[in-house]
mmCIF file of the N, C-alpha and C atoms, coordinates in Angstrom:
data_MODEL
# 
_entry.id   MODEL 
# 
loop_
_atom_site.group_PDB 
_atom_site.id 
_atom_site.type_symbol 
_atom_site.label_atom_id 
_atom_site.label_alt_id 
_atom_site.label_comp_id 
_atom_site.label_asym_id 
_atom_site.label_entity_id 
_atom_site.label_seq_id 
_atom_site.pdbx_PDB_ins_code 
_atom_site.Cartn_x 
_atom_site.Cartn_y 
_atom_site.Cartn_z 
_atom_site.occupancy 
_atom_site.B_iso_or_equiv 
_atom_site.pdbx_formal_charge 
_atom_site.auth_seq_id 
_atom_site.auth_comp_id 
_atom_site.auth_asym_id 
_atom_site.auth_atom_id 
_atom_site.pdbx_PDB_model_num 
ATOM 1   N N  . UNK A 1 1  ? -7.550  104.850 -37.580 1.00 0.00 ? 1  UNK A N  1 
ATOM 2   C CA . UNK A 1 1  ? -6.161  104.662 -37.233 1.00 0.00 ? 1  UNK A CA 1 
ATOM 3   C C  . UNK A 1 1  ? -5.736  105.852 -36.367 1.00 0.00 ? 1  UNK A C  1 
ATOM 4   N N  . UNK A 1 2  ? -4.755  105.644 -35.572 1.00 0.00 ? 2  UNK A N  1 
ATOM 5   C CA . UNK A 1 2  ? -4.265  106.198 -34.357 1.00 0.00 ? 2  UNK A CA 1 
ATOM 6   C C  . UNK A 1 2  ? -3.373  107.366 -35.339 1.00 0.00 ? 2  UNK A C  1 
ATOM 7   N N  . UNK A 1 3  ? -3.832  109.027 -34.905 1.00 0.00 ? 3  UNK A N  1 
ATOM 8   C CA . UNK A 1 3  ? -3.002  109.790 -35.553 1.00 0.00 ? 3  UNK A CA 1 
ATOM 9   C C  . UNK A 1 3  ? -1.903  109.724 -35.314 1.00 0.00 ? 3  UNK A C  1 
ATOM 10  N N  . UNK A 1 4  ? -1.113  109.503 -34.309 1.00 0.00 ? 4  UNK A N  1 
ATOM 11  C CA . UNK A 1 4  ? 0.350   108.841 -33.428 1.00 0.00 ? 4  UNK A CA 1 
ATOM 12  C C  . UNK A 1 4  ? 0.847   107.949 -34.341 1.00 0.00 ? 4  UNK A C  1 
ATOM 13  N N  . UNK A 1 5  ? 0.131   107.007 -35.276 1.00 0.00 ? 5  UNK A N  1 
ATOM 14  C CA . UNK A 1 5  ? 0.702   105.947 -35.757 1.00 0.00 ? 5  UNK A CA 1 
ATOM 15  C C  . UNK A 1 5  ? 0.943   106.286 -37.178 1.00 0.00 ? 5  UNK A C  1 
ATOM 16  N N  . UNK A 1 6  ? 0.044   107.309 -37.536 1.00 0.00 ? 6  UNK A N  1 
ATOM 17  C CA . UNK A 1 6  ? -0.328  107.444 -38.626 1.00 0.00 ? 6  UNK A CA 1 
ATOM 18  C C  . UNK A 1 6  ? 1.078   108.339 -39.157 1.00 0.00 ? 6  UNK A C  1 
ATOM 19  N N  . UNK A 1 7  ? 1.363   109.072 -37.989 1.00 0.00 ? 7  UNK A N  1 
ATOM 20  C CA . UNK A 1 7  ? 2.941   110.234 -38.101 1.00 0.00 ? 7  UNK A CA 1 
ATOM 21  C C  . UNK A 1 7  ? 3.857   109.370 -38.037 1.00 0.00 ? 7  UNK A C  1 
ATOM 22  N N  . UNK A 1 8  ? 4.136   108.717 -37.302 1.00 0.00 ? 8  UNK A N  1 
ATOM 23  C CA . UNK A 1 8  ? 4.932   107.573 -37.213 1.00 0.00 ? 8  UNK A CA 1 
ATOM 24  C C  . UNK A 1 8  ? 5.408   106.635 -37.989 1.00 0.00 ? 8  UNK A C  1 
ATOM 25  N N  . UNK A 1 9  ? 4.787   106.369 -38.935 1.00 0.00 ? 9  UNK A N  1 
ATOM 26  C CA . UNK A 1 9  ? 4.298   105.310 -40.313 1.00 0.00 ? 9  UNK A CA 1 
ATOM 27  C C  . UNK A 1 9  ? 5.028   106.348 -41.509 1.00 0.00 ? 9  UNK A C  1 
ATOM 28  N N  . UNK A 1 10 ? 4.116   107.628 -41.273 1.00 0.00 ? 10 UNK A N  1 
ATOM 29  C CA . UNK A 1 10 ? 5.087   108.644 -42.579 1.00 0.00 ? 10 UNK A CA 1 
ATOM 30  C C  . UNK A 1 10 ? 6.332   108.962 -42.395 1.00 0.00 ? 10 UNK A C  1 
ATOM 31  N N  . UNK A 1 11 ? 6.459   108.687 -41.199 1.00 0.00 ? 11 UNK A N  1 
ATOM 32  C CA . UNK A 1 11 ? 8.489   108.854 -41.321 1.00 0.00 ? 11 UNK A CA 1 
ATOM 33  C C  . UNK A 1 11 ? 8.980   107.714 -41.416 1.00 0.00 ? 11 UNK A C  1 
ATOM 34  N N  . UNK A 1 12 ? 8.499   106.942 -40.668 1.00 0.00 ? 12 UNK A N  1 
ATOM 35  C CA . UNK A 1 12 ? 9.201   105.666 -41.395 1.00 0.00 ? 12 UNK A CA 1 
ATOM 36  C C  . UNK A 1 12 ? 9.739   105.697 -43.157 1.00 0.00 ? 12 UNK A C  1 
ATOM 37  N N  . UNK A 1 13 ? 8.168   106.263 -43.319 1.00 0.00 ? 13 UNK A N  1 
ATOM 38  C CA . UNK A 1 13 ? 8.292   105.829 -44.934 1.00 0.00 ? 13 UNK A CA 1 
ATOM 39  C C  . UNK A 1 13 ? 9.081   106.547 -46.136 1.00 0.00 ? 13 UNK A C  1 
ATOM 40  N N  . UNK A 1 14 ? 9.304   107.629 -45.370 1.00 0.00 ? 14 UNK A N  1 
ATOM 41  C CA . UNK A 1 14 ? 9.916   108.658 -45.419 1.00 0.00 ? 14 UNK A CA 1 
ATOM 42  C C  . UNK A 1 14 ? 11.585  108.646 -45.654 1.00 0.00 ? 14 UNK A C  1 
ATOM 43  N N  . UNK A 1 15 ? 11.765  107.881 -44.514 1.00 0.00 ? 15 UNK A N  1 
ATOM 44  C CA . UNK A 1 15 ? 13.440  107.502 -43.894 1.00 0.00 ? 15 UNK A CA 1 
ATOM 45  C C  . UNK A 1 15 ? 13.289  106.074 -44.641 1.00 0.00 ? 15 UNK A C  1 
ATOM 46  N N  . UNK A 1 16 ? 13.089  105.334 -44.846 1.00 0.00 ? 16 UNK A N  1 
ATOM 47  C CA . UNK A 1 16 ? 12.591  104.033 -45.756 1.00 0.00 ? 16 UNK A CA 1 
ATOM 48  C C  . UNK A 1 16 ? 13.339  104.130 -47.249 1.00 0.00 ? 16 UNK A C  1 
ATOM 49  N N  . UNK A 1 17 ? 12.451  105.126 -47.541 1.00 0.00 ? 17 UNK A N  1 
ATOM 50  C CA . UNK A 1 17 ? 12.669  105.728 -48.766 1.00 0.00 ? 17 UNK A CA 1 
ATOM 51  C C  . UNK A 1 17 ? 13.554  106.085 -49.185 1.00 0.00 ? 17 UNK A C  1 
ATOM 52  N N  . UNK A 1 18 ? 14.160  106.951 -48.670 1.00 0.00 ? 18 UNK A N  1 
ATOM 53  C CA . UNK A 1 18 ? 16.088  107.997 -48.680 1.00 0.00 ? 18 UNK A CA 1 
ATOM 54  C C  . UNK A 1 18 ? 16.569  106.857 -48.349 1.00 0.00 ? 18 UNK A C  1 
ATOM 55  N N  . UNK A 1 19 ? 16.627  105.713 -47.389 1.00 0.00 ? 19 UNK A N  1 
ATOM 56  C CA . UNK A 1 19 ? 17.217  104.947 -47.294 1.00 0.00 ? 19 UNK A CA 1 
ATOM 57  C C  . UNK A 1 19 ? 17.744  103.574 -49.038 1.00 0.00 ? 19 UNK A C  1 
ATOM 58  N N  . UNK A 1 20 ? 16.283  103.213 -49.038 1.00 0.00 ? 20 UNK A N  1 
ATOM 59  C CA . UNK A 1 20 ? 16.208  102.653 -50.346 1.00 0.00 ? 20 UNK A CA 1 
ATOM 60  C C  . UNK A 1 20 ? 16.604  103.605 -51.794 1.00 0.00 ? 20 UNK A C  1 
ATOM 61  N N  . UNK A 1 21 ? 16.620  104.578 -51.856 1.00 0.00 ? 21 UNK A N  1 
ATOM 62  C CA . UNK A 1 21 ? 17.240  105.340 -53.179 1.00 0.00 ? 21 UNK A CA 1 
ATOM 63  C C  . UNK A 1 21 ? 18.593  105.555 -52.994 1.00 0.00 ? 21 UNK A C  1 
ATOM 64  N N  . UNK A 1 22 ? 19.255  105.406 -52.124 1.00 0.00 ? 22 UNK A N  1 
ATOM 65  C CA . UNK A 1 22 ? 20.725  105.738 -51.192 1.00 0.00 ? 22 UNK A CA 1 
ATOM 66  C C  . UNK A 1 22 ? 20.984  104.191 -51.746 1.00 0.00 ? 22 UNK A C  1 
ATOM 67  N N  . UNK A 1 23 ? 20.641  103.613 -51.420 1.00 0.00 ? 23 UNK A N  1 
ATOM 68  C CA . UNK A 1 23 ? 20.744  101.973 -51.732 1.00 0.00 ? 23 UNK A CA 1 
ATOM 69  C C  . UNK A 1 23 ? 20.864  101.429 -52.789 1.00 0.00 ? 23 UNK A C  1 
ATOM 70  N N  . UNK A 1 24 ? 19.792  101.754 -53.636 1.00 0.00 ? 24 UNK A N  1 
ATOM 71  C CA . UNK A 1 24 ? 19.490  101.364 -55.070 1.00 0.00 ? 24 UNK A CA 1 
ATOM 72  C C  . UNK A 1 24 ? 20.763  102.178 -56.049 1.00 0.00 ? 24 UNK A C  1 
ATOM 73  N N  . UNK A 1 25 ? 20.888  103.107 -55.986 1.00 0.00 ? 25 UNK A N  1 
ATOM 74  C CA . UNK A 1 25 ? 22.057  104.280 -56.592 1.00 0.00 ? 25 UNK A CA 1 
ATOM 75  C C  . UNK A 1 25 ? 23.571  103.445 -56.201 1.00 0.00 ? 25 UNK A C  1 
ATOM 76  N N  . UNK A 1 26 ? 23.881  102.901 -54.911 1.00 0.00 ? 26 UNK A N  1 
ATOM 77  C CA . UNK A 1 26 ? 24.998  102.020 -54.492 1.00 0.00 ? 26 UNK A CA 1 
ATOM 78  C C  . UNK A 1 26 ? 25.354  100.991 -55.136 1.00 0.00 ? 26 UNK A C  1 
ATOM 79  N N  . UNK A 1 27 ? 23.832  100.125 -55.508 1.00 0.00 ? 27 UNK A N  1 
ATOM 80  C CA . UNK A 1 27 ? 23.808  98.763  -56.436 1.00 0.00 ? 27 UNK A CA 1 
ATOM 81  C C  . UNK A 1 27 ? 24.351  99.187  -57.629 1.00 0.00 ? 27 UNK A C  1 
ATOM 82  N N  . UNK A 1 28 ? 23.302  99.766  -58.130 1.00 0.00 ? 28 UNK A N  1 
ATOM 83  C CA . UNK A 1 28 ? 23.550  100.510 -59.744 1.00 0.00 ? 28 UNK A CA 1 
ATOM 84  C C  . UNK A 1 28 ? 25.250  100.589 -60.081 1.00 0.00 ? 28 UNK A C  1 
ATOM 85  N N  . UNK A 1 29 ? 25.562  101.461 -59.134 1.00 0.00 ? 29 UNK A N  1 
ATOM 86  C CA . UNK A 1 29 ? 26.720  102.021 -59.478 1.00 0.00 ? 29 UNK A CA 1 
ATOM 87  C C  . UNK A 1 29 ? 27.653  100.676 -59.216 1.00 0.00 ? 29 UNK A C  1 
ATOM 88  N N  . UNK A 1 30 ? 27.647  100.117 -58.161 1.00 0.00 ? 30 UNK A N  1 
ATOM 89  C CA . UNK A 1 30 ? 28.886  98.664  -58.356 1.00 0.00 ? 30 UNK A CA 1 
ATOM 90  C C  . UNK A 1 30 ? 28.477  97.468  -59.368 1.00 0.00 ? 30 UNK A C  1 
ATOM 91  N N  . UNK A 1 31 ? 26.921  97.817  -59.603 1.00 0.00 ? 31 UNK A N  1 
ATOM 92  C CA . UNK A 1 31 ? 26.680  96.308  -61.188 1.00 0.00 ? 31 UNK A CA 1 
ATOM 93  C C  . UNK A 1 31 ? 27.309  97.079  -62.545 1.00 0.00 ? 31 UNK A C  1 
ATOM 94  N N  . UNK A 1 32 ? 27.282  98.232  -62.215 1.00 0.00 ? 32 UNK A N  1 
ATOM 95  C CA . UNK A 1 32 ? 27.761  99.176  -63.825 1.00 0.00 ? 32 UNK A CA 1 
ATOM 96  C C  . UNK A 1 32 ? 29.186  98.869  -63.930 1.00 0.00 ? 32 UNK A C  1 
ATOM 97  N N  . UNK A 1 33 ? 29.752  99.030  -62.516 1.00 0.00 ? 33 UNK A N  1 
ATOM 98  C CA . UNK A 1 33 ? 31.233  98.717  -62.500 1.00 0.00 ? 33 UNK A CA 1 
ATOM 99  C C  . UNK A 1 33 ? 31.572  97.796  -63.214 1.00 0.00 ? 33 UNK A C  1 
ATOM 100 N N  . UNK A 1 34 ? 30.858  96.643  -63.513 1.00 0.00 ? 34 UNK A N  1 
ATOM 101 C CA . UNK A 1 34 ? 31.152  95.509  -63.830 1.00 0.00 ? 34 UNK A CA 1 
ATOM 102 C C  . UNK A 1 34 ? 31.073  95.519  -65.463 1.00 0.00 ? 34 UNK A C  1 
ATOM 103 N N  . UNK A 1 35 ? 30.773  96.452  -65.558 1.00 0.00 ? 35 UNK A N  1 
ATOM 104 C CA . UNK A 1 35 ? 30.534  96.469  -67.474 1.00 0.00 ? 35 UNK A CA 1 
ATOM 105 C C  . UNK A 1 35 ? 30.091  95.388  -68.127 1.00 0.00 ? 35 UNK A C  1 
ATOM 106 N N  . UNK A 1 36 ? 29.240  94.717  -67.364 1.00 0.00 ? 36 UNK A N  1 
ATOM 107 C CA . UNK A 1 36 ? 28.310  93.571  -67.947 1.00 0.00 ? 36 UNK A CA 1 
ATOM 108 C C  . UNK A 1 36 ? 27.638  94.192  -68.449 1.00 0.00 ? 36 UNK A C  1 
ATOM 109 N N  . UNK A 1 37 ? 26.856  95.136  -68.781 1.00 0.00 ? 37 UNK A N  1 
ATOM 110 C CA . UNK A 1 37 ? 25.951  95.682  -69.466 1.00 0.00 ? 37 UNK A CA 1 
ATOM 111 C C  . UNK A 1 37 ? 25.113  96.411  -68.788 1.00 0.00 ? 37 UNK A C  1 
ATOM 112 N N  . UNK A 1 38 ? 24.816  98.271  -68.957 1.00 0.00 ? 38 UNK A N  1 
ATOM 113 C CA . UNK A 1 38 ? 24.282  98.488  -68.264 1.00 0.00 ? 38 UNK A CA 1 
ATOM 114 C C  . UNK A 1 38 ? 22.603  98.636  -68.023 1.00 0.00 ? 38 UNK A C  1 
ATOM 115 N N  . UNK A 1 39 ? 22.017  98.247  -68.804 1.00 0.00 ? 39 UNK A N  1 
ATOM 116 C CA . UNK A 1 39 ? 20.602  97.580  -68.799 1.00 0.00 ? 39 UNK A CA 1 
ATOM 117 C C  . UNK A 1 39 ? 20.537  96.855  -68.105 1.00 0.00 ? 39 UNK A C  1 
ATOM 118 N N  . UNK A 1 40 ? 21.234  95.570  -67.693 1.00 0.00 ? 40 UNK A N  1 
ATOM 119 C CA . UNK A 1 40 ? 21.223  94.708  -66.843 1.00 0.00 ? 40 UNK A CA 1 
ATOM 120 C C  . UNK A 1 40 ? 21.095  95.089  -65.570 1.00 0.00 ? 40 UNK A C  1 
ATOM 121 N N  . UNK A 1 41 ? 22.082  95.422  -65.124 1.00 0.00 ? 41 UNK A N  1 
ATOM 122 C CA . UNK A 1 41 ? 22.155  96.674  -63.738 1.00 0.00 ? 41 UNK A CA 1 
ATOM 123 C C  . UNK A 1 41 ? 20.826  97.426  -63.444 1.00 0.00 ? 41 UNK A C  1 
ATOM 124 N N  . UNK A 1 42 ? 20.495  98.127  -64.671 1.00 0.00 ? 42 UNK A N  1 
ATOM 125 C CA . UNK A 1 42 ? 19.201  98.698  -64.177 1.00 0.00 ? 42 UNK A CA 1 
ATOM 126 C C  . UNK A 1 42 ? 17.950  98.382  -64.142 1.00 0.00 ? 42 UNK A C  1 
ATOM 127 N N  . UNK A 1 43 ? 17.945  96.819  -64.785 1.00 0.00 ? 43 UNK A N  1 
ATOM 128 C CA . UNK A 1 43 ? 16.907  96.294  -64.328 1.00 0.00 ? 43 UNK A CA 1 
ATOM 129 C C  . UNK A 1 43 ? 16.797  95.480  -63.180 1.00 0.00 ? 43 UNK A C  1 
ATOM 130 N N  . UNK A 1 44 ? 18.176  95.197  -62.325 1.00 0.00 ? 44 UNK A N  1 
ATOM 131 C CA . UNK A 1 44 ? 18.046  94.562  -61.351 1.00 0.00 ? 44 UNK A CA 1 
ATOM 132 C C  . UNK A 1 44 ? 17.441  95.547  -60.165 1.00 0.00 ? 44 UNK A C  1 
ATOM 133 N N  . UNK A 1 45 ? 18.109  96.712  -60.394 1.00 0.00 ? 45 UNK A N  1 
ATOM 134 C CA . UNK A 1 45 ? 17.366  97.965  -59.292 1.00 0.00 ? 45 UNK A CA 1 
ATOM 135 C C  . UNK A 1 45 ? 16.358  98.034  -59.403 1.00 0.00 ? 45 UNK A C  1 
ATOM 136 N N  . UNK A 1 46 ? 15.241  98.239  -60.355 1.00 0.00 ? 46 UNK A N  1 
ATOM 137 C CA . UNK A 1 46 ? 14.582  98.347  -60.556 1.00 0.00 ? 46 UNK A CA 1 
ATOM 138 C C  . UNK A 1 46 ? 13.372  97.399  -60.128 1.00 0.00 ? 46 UNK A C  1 
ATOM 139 N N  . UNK A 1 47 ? 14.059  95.828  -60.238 1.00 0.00 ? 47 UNK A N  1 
ATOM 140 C CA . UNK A 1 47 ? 13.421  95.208  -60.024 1.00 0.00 ? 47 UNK A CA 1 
ATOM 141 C C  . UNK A 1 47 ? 13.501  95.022  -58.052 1.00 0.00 ? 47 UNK A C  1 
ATOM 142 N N  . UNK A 1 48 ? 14.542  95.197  -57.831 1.00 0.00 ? 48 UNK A N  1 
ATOM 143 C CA . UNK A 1 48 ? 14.779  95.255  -56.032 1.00 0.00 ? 48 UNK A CA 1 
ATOM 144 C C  . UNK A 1 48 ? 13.754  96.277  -55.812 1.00 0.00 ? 48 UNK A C  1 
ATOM 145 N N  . UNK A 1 49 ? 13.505  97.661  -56.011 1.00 0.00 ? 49 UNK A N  1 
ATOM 146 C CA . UNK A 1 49 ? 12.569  98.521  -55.338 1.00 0.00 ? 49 UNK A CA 1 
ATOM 147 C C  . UNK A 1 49 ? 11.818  98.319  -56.115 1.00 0.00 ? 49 UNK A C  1 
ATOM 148 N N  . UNK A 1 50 ? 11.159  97.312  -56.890 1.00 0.00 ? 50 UNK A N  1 
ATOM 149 C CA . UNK A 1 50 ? 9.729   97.218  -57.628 1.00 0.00 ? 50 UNK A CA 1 
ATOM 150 C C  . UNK A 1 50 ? 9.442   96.158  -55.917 1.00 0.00 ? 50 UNK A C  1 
ATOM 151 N N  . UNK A 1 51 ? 9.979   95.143  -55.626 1.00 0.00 ? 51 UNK A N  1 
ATOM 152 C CA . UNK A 1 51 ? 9.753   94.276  -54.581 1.00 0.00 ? 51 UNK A CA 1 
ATOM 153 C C  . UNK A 1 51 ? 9.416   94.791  -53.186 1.00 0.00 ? 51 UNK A C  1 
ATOM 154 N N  . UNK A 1 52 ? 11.072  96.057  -53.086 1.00 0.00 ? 52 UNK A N  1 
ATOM 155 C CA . UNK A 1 52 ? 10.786  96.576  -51.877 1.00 0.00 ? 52 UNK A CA 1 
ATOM 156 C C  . UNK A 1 52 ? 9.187   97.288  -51.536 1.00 0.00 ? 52 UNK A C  1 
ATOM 157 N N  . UNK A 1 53 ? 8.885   98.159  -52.811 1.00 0.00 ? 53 UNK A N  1 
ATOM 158 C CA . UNK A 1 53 ? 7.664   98.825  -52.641 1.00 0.00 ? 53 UNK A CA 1 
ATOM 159 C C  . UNK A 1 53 ? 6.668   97.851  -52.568 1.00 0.00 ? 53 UNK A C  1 
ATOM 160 N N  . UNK A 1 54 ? 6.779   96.997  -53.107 1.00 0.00 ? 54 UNK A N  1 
ATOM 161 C CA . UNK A 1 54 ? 5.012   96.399  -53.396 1.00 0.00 ? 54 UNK A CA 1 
ATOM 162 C C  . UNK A 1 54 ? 5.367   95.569  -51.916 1.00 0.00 ? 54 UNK A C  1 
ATOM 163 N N  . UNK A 1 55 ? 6.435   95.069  -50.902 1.00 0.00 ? 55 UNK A N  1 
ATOM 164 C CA . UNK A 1 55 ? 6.603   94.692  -49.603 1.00 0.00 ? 55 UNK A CA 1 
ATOM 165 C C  . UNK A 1 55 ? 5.766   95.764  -49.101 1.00 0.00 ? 55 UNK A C  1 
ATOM 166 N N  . UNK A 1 56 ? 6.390   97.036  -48.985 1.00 0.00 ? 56 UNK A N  1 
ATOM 167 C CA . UNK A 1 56 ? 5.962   98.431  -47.625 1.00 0.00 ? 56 UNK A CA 1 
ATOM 168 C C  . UNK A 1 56 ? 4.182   98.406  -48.625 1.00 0.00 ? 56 UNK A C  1 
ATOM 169 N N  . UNK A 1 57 ? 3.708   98.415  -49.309 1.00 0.00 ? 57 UNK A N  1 
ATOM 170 C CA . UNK A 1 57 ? 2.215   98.398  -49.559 1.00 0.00 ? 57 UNK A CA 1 
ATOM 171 C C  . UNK A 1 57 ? 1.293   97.605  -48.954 1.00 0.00 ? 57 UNK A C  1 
ATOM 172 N N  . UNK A 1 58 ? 2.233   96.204  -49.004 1.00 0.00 ? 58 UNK A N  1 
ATOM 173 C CA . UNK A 1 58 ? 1.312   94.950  -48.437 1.00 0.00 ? 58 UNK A CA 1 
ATOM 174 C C  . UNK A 1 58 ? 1.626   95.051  -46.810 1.00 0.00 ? 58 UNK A C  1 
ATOM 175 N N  . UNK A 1 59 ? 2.641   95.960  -45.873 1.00 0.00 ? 59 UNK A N  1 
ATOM 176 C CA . UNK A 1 59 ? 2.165   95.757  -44.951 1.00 0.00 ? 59 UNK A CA 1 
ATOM 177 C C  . UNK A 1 59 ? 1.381   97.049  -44.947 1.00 0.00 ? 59 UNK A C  1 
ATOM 178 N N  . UNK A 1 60 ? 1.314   97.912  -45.224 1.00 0.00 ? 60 UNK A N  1 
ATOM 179 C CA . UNK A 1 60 ? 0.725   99.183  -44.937 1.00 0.00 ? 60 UNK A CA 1 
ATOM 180 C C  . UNK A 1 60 ? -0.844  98.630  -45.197 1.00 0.00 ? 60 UNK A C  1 
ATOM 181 N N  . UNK A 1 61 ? -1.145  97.660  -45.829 1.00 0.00 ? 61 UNK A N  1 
ATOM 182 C CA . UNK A 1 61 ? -2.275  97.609  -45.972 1.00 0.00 ? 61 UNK A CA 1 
ATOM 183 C C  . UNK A 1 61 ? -2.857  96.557  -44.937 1.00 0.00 ? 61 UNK A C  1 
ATOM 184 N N  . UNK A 1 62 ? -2.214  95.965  -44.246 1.00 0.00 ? 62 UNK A N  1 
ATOM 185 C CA . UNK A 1 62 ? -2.274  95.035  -43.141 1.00 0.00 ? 62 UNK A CA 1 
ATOM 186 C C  . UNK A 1 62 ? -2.504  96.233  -41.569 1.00 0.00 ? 62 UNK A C  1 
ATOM 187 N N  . UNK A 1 63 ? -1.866  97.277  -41.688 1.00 0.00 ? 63 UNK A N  1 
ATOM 188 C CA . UNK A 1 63 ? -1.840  97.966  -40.777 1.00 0.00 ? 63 UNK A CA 1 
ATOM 189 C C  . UNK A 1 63 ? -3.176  98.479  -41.073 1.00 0.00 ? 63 UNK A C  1 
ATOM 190 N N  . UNK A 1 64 ? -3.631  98.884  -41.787 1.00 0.00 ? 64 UNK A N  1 
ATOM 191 C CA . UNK A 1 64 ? -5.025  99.401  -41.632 1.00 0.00 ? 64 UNK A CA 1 
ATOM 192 C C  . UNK A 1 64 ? -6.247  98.264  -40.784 1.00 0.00 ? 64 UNK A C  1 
ATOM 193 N N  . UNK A 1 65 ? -6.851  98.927  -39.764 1.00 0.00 ? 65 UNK A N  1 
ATOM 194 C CA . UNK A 1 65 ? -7.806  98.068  -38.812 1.00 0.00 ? 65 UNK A CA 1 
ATOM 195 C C  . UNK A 1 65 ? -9.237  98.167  -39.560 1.00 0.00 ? 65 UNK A C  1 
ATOM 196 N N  . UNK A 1 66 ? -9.569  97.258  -39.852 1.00 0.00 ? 66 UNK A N  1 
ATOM 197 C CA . UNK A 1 66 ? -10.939 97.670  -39.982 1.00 0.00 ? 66 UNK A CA 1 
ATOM 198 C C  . UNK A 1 66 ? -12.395 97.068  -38.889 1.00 0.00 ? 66 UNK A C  1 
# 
């Protein structure tokens, strides 16, 4: 793999990341609002960046050439 791509890819994942915990912390905090229960709430986050991650894995693993 192209070292260019390879730097490129870690900031993404990087900025990805801060992006998605910035995100997930936003959810949290307006499902809690709701005082439905807050287990509930945190398993929906949980379950959104269980998805998001195992998404950025399956392409990262597509990006690899063999």
């Amino acid at each position: 793999m192209d070292p260019e791509f390879l730097r490129i890819l870690v900031r993404v994942a990087i900025i990805g990341g801060t992006i998605g915990i910035i995100g997930a912390v936003a959810v949290y905090f307006a499902l809690r609002s709701f005082r439905t229960g807050e287990f509930r709430a945190g398993v929906i986050v949980v379950a959104l960046l269980a998805f998001v991650l195992v998404c950025c894995i399956i392409l990262l693993k597509f990006s690899f050439v063999r």
